[in-house]
PyMOL Python script that loads the backbone (N, CA, C, O; Angstrom):
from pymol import cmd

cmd.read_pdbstr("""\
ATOM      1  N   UNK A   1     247.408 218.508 220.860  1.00  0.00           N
ATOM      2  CA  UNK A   1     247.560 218.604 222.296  1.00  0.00           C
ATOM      3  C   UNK A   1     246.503 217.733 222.988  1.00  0.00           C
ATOM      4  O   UNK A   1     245.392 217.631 222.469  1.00  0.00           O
ATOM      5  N   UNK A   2     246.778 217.136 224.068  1.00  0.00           N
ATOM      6  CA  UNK A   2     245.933 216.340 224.676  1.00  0.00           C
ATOM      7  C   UNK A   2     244.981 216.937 225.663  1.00  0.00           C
ATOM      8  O   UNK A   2     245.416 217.683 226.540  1.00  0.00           O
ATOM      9  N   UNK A   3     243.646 216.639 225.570  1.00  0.00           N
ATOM     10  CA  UNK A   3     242.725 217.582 225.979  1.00  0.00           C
ATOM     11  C   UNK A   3     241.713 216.748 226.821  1.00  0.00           C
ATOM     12  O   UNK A   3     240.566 216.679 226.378  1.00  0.00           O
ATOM     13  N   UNK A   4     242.029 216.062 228.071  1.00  0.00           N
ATOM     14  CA  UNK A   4     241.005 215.608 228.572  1.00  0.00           C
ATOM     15  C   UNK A   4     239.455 216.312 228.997  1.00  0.00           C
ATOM     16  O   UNK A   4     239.088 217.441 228.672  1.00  0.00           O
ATOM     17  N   UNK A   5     238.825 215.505 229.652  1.00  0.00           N
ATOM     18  CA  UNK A   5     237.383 215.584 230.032  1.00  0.00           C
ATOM     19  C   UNK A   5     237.304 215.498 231.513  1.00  0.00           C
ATOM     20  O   UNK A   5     237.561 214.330 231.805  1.00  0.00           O
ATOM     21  N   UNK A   6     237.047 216.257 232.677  1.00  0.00           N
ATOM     22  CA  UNK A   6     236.358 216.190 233.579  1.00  0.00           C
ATOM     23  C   UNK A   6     234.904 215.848 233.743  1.00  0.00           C
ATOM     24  O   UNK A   6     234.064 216.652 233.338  1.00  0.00           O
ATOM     25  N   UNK A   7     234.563 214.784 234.271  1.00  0.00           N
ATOM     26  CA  UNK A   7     232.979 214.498 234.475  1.00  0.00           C
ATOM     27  C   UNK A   7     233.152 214.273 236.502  1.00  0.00           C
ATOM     28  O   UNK A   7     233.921 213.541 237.124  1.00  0.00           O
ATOM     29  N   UNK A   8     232.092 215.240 237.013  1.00  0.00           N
ATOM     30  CA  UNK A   8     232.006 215.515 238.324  1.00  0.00           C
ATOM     31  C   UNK A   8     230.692 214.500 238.302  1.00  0.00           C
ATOM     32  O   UNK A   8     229.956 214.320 237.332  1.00  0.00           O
ATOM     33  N   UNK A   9     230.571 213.847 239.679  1.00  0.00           N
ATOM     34  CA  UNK A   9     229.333 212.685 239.402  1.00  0.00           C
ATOM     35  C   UNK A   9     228.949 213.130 240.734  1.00  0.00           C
ATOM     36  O   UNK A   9     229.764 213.580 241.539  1.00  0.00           O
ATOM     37  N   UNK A  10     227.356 212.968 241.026  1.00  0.00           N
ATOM     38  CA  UNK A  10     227.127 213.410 242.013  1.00  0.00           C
ATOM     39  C   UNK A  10     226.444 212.479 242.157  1.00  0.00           C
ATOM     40  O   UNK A  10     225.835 212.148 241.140  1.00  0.00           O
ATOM     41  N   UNK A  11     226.196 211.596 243.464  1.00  0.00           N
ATOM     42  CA  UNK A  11     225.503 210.618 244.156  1.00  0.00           C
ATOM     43  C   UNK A  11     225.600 210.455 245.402  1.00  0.00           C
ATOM     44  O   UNK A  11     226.499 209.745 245.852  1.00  0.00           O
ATOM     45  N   UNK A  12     224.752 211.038 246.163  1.00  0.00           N
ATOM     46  CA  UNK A  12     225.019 211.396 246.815  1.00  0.00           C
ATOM     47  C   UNK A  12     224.929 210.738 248.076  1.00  0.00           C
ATOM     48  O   UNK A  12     223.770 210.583 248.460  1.00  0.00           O
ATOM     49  N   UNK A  13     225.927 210.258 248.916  1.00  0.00           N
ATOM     50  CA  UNK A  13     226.916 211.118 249.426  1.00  0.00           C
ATOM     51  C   UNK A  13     228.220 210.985 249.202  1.00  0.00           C
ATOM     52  O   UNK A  13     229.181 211.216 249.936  1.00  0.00           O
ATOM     53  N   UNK A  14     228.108 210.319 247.372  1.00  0.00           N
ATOM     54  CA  UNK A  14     229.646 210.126 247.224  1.00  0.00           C
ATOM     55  C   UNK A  14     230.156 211.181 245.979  1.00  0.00           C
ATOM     56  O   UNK A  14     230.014 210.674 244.867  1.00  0.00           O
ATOM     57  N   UNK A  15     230.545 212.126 245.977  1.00  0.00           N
ATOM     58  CA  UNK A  15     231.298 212.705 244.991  1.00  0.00           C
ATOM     59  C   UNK A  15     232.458 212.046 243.815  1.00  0.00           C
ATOM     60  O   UNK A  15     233.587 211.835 244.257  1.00  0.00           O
ATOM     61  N   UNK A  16     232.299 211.856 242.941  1.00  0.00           N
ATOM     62  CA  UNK A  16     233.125 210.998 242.271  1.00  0.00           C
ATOM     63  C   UNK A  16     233.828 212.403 240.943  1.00  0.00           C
ATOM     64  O   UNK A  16     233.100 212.993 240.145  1.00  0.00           O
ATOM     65  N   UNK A  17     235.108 212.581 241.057  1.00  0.00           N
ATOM     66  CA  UNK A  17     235.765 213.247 239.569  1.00  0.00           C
ATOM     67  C   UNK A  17     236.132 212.341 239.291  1.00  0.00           C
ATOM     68  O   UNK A  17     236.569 211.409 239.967  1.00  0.00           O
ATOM     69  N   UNK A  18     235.933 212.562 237.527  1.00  0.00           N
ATOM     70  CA  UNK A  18     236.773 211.398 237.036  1.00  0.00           C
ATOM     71  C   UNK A  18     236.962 211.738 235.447  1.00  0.00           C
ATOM     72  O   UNK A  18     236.027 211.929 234.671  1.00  0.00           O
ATOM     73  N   UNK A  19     238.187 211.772 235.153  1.00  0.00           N
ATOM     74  CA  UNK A  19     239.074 212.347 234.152  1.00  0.00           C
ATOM     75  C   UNK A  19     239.529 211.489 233.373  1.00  0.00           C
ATOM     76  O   UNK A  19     240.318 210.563 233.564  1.00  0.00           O
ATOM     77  N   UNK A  20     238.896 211.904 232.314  1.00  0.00           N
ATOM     78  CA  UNK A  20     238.694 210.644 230.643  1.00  0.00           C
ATOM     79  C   UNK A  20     239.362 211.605 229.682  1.00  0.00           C
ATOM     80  O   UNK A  20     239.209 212.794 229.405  1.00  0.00           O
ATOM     81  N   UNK A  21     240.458 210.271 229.130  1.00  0.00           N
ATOM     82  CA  UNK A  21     240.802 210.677 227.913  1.00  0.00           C
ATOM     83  C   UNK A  21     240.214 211.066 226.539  1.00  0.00           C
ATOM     84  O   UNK A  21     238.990 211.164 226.620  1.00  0.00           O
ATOM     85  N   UNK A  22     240.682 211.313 225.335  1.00  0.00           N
ATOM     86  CA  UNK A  22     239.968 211.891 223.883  1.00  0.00           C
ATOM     87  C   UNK A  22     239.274 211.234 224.055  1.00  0.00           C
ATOM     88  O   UNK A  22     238.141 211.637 224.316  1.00  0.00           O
ATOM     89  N   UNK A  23     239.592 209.675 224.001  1.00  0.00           N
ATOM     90  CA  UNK A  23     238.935 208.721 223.214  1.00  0.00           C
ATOM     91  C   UNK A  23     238.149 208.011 224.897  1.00  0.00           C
ATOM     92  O   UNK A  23     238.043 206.791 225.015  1.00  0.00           O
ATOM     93  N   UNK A  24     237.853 208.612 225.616  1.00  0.00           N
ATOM     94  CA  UNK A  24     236.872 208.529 226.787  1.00  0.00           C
ATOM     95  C   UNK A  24     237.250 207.452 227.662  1.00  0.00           C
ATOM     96  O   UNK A  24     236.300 206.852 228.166  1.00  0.00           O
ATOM     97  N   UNK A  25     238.392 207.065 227.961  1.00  0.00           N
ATOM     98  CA  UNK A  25     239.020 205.933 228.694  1.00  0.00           C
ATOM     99  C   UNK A  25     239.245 207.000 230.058  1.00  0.00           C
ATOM    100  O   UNK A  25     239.571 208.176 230.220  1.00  0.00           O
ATOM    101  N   UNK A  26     238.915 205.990 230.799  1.00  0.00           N
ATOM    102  CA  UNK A  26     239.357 206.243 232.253  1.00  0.00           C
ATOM    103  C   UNK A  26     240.618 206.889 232.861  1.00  0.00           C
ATOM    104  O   UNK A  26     241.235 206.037 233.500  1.00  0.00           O
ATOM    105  N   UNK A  27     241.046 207.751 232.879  1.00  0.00           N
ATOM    106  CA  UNK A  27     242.768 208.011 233.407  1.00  0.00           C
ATOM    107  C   UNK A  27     242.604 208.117 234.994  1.00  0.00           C
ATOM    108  O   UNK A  27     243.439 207.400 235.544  1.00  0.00           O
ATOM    109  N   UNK A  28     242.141 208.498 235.499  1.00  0.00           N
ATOM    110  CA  UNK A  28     241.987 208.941 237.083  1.00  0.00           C
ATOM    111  C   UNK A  28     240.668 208.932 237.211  1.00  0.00           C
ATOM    112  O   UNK A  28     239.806 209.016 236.336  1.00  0.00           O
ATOM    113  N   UNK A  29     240.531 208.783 238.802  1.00  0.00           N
ATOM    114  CA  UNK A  29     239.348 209.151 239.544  1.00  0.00           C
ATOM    115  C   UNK A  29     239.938 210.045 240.783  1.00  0.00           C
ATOM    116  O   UNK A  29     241.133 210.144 241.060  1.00  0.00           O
ATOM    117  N   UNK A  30     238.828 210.689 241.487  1.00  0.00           N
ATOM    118  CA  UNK A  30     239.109 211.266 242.790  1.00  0.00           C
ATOM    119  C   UNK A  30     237.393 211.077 243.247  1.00  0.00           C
ATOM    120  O   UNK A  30     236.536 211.580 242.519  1.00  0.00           O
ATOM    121  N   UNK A  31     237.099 210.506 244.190  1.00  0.00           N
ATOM    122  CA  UNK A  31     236.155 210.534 245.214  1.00  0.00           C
ATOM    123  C   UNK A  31     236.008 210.600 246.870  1.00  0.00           C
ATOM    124  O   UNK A  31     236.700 210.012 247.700  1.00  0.00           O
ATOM    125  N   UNK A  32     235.107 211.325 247.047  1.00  0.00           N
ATOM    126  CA  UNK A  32     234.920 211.185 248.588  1.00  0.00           C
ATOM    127  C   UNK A  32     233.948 211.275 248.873  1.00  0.00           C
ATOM    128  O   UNK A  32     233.180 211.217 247.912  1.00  0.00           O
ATOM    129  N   UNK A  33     233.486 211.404 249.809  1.00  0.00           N
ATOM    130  CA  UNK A  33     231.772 211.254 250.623  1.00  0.00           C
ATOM    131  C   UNK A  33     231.439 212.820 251.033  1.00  0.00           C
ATOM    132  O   UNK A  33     232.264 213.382 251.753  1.00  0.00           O
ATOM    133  N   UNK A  34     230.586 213.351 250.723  1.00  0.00           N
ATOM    134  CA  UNK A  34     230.453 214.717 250.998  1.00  0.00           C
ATOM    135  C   UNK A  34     229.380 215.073 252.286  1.00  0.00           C
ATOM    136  O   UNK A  34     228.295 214.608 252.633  1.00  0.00           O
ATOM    137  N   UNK A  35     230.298 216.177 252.814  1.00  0.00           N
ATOM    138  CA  UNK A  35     229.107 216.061 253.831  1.00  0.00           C
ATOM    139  C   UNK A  35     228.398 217.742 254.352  1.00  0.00           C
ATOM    140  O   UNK A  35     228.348 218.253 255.471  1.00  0.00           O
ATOM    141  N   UNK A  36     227.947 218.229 253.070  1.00  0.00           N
ATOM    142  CA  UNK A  36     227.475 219.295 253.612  1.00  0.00           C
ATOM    143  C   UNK A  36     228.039 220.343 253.238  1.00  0.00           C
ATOM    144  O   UNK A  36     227.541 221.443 253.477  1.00  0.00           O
ATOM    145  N   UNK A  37     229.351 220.175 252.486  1.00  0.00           N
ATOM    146  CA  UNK A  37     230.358 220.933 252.229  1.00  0.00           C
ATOM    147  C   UNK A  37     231.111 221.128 251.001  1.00  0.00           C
ATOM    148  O   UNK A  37     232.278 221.521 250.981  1.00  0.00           O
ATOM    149  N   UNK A  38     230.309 220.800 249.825  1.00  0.00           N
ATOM    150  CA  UNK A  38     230.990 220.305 248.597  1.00  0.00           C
ATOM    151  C   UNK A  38     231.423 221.821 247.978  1.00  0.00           C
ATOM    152  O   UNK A  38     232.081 221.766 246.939  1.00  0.00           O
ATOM    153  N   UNK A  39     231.152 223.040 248.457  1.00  0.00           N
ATOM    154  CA  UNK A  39     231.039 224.505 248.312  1.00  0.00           C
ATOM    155  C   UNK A  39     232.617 224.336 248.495  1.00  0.00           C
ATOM    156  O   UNK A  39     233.286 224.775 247.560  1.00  0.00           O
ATOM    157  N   UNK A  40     233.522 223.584 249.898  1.00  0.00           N
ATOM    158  CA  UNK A  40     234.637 224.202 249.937  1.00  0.00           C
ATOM    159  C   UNK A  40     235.106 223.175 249.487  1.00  0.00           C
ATOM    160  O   UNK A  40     235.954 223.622 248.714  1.00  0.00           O
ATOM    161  N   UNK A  41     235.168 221.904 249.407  1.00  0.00           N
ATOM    162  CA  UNK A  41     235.963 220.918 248.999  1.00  0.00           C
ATOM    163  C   UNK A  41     236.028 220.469 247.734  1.00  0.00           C
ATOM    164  O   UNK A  41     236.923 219.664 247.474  1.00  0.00           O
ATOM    165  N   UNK A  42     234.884 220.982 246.433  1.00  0.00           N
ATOM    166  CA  UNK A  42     234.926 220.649 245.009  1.00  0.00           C
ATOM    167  C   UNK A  42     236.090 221.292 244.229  1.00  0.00           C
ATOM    168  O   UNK A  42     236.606 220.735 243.260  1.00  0.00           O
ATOM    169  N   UNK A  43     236.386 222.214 244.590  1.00  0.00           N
ATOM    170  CA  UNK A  43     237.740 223.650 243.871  1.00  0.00           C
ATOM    171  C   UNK A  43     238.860 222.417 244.412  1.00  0.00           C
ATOM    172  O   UNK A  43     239.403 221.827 243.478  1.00  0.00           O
ATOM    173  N   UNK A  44     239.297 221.930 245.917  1.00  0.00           N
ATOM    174  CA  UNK A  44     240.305 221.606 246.610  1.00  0.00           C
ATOM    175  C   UNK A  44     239.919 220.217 245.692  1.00  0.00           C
ATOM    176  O   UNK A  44     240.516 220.558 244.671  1.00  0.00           O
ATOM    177  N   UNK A  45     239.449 219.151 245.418  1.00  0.00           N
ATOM    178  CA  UNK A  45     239.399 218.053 244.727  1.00  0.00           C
ATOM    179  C   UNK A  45     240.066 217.783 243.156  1.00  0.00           C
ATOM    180  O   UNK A  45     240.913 216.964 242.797  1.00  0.00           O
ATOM    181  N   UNK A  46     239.258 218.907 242.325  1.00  0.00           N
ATOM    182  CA  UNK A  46     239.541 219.003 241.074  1.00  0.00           C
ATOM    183  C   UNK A  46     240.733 219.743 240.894  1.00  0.00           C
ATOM    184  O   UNK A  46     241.213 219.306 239.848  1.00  0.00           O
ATOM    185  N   UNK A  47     241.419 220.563 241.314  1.00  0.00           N
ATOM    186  CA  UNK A  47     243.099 221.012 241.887  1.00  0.00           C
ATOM    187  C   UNK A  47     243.596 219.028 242.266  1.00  0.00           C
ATOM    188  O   UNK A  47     243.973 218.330 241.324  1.00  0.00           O
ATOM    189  N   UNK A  48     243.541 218.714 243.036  1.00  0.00           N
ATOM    190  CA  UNK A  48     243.985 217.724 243.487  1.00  0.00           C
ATOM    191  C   UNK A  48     244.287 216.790 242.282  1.00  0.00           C
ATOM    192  O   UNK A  48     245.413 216.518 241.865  1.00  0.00           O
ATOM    193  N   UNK A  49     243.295 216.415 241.869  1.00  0.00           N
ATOM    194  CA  UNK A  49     243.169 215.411 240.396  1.00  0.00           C
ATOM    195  C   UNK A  49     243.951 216.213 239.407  1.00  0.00           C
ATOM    196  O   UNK A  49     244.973 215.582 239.137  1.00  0.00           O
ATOM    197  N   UNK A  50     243.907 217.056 238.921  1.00  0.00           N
ATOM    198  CA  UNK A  50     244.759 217.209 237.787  1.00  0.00           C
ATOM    199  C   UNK A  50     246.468 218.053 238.276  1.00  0.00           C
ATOM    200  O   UNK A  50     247.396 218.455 237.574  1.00  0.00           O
ATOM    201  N   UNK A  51     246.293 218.043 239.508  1.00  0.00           N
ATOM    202  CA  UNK A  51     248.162 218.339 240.192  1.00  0.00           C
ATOM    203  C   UNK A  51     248.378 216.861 239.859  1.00  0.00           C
ATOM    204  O   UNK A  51     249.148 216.622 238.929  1.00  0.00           O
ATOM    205  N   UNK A  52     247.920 216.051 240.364  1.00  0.00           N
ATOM    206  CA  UNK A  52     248.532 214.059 240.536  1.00  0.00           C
ATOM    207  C   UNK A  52     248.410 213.911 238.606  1.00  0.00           C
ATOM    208  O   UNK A  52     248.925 213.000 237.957  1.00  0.00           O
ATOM    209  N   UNK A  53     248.003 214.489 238.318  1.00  0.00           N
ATOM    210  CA  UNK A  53     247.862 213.969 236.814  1.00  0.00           C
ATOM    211  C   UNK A  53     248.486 214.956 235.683  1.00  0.00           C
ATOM    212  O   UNK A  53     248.208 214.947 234.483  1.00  0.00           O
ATOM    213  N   UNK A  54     249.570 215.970 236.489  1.00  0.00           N
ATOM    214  CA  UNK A  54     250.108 216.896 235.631  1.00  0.00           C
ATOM    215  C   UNK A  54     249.434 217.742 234.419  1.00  0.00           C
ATOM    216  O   UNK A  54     249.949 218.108 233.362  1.00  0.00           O
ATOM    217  N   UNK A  55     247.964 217.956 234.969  1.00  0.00           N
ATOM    218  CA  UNK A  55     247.280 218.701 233.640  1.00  0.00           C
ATOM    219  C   UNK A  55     246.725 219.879 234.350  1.00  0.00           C
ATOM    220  O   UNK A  55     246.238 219.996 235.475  1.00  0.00           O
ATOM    221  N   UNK A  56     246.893 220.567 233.561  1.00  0.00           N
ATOM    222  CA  UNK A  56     246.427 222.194 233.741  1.00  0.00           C
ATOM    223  C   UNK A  56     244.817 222.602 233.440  1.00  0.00           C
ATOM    224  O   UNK A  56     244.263 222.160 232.434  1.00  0.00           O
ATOM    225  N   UNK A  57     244.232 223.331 234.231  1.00  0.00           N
ATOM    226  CA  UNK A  57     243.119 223.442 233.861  1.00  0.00           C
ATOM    227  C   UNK A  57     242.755 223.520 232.399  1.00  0.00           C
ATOM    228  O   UNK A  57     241.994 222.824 231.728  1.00  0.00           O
ATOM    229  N   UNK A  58     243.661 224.768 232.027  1.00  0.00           N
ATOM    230  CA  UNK A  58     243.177 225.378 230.640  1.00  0.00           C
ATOM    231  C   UNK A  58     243.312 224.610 229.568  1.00  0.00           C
ATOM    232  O   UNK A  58     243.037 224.892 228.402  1.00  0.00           O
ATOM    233  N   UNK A  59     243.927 223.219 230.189  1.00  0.00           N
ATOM    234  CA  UNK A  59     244.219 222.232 228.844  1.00  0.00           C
ATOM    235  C   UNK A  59     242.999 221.166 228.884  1.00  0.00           C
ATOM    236  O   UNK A  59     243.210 220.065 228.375  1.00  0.00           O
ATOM    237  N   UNK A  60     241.491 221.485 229.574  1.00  0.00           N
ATOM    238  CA  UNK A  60     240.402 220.729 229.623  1.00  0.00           C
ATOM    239  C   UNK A  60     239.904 220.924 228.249  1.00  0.00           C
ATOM    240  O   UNK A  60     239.941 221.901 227.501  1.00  0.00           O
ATOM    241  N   UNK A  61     239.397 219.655 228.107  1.00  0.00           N
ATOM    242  CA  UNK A  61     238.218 219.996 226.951  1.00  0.00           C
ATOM    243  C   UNK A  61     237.466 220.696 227.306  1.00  0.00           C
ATOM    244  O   UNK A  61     237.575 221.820 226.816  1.00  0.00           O
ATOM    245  N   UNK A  62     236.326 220.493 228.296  1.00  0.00           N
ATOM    246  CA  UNK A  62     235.014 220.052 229.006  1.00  0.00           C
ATOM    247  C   UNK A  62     235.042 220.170 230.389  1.00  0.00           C
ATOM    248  O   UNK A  62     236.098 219.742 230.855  1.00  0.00           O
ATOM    249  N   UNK A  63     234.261 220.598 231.210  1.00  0.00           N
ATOM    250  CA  UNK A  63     233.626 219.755 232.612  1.00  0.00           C
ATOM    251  C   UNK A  63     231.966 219.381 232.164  1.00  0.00           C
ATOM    252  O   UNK A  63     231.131 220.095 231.609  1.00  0.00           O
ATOM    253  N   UNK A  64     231.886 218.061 232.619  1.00  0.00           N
ATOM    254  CA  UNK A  64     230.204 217.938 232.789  1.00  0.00           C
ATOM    255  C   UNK A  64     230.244 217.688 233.804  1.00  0.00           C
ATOM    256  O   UNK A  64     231.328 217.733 234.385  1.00  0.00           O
ATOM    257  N   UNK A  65     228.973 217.280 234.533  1.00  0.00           N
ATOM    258  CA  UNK A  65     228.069 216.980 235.745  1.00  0.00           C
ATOM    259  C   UNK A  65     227.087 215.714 235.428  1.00  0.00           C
ATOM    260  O   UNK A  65     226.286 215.876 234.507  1.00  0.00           O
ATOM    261  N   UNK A  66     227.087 214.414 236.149  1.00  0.00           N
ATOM    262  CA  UNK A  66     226.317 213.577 236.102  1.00  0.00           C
ATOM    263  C   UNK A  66     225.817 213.690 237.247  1.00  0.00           C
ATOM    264  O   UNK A  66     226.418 213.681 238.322  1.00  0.00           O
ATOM    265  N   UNK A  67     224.459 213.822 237.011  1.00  0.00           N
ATOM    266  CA  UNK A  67     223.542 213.678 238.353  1.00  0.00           C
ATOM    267  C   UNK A  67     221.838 213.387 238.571  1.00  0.00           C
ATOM    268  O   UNK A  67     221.009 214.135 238.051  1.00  0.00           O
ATOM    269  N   UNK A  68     221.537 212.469 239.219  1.00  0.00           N
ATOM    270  CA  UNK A  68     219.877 212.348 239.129  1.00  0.00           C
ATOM    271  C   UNK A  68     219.753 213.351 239.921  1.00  0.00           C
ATOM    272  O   UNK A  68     218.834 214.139 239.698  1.00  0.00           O
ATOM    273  N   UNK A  69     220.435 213.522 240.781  1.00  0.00           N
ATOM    274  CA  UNK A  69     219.644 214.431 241.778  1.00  0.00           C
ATOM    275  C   UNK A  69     219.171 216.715 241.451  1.00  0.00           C
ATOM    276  O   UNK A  69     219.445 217.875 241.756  1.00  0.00           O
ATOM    277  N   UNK A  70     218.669 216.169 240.967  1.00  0.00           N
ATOM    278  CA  UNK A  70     218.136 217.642 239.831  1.00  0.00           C
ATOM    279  C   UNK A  70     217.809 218.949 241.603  1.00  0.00           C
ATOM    280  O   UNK A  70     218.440 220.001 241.504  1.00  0.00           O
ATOM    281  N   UNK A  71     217.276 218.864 242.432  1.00  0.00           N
ATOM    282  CA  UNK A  71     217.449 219.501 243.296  1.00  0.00           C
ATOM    283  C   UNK A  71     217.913 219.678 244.377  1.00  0.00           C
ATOM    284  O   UNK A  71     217.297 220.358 245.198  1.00  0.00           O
ATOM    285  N   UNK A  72     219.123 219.112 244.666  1.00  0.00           N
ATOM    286  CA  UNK A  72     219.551 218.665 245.570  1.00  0.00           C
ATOM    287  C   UNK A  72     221.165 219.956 245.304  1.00  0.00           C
ATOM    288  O   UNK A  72     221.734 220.357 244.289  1.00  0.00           O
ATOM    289  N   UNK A  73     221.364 220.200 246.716  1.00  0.00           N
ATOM    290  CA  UNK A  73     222.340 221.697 246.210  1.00  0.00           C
ATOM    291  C   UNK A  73     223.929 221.406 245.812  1.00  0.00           C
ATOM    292  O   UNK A  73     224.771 222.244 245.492  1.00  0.00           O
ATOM    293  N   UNK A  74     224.100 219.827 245.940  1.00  0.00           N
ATOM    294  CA  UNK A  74     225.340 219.712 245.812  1.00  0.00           C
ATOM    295  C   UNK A  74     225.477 219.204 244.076  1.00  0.00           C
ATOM    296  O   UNK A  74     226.501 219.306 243.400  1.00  0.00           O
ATOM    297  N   UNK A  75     224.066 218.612 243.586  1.00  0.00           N
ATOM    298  CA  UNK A  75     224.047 218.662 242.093  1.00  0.00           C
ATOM    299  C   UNK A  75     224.317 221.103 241.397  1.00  0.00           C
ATOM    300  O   UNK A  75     224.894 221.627 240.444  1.00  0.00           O
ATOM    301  N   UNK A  76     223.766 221.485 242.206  1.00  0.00           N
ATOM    302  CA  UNK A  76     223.645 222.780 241.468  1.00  0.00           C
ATOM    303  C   UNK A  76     224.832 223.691 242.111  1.00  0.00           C
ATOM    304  O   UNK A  76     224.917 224.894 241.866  1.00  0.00           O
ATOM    305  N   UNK A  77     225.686 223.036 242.908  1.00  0.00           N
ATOM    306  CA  UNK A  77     227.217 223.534 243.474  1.00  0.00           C
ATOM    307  C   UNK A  77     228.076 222.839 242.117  1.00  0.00           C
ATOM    308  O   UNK A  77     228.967 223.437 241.513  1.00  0.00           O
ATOM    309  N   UNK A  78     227.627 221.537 241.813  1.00  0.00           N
ATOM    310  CA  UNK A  78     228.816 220.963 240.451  1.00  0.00           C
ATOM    311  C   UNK A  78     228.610 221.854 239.495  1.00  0.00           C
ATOM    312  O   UNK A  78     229.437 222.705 239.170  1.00  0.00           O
ATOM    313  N   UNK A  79     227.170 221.667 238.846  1.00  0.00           N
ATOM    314  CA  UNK A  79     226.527 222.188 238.020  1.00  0.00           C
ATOM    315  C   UNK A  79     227.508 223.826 237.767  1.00  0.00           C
ATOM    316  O   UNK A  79     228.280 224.052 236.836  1.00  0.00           O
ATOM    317  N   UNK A  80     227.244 224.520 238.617  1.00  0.00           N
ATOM    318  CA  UNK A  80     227.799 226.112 238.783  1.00  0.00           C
ATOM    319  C   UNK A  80     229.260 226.248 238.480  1.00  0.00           C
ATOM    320  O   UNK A  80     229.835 227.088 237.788  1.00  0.00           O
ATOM    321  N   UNK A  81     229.677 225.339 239.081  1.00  0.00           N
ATOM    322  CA  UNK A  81     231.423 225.437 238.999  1.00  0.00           C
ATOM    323  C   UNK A  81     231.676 224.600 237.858  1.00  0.00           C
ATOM    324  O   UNK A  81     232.887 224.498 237.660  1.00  0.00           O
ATOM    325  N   UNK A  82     230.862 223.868 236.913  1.00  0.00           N
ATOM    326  CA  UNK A  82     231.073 223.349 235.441  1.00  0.00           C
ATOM    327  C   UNK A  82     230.983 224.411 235.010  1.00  0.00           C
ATOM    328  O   UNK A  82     231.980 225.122 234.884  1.00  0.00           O
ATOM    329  N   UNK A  83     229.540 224.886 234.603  1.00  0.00           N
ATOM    330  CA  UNK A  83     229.568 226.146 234.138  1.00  0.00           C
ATOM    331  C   UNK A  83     230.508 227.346 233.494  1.00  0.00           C
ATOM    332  O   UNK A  83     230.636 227.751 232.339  1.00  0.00           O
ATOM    333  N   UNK A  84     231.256 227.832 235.058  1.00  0.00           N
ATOM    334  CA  UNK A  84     231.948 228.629 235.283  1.00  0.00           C
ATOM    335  C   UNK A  84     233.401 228.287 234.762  1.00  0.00           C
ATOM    336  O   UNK A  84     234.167 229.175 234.388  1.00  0.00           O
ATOM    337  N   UNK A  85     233.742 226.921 234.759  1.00  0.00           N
ATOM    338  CA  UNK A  85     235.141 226.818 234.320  1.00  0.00           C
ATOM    339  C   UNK A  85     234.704 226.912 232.763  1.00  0.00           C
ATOM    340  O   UNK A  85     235.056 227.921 232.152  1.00  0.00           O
ATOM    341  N   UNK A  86     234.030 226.014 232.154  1.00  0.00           N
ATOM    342  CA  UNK A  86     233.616 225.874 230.857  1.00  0.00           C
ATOM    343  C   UNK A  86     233.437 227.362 230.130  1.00  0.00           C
ATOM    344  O   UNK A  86     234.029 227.631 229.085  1.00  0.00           O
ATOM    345  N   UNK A  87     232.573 228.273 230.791  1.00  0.00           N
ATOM    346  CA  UNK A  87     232.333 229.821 230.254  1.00  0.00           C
ATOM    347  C   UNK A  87     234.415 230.649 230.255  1.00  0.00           C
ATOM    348  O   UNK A  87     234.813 231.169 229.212  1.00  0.00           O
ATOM    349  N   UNK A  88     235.139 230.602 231.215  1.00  0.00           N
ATOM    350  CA  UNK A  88     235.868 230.763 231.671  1.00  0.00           C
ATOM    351  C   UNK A  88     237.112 230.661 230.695  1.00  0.00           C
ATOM    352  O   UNK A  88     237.991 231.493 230.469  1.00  0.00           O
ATOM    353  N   UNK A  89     236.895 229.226 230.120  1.00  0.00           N
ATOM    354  CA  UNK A  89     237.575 228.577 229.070  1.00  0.00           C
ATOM    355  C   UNK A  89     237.254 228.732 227.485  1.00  0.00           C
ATOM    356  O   UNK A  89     238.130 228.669 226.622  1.00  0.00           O
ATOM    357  N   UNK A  90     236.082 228.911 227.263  1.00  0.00           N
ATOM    358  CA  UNK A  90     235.691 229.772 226.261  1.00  0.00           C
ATOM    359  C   UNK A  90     234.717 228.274 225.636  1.00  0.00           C
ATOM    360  O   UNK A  90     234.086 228.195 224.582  1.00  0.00           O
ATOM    361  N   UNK A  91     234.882 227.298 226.637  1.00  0.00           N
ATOM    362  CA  UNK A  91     234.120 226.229 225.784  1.00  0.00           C
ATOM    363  C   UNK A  91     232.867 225.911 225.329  1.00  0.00           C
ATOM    364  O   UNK A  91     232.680 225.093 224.429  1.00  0.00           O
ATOM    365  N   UNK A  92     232.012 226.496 225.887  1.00  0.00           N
ATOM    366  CA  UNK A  92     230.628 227.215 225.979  1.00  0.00           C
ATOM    367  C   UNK A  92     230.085 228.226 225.039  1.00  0.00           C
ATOM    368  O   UNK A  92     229.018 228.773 225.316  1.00  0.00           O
ATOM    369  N   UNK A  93     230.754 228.535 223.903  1.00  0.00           N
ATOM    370  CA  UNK A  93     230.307 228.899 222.906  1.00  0.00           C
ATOM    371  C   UNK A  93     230.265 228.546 221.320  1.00  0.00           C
ATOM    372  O   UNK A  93     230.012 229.018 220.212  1.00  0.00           O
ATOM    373  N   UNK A  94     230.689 227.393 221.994  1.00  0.00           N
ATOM    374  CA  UNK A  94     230.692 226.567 220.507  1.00  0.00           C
ATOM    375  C   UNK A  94     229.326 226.290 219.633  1.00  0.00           C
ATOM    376  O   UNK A  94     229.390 225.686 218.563  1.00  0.00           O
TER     377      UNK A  94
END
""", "prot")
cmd.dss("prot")
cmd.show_as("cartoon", "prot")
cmd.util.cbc("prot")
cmd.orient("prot")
């Protein structure tokens, strides 16, 4: 079964998803400029990207988080909602 990768990129003020195949090739992106608000618009983004790309959550490998910005709240809003799908999915105990 085909099992992509979500990587959420945080730079901020541009939000970048972007959804890589097995073998780590590019299939989609979704970005926008965030402004203060990545709390309501990160759930509505990553829905967005994998409706246009016919994949179901539960068929993720992975979510990661790329980010320099180590304190900054929209790195620890990705961070949380990786987490949470990853624990969720059972991928997190490997």
């Amino acid at each position: 079964m085909f099992r992509p990768t979500l990587t959420i990129k945080v730079e901020y003020p541009k939000i970048e998803l972007e959804l890589q195949g097995e073998k780590s090739e590019v299939i989609d992106v979704q970005e926008w400029e965030e402004n203060n608000d990545l709390s309501g618009t990160l759930l509505a983004g990553i829905d967005k990207l994998l409706t246009r790309n016919k994949i179901e959550v539960s068929h993720l490998a992975k979510i990661d988080v790329k980010t320099q910005q180590v304190r900054y709240t929209s790195s620890r809003i990705s961070k949380a909602v990786a987490q949470t799908v990853n624990y969720c999915l059972g991928l997190d105990r490997e």
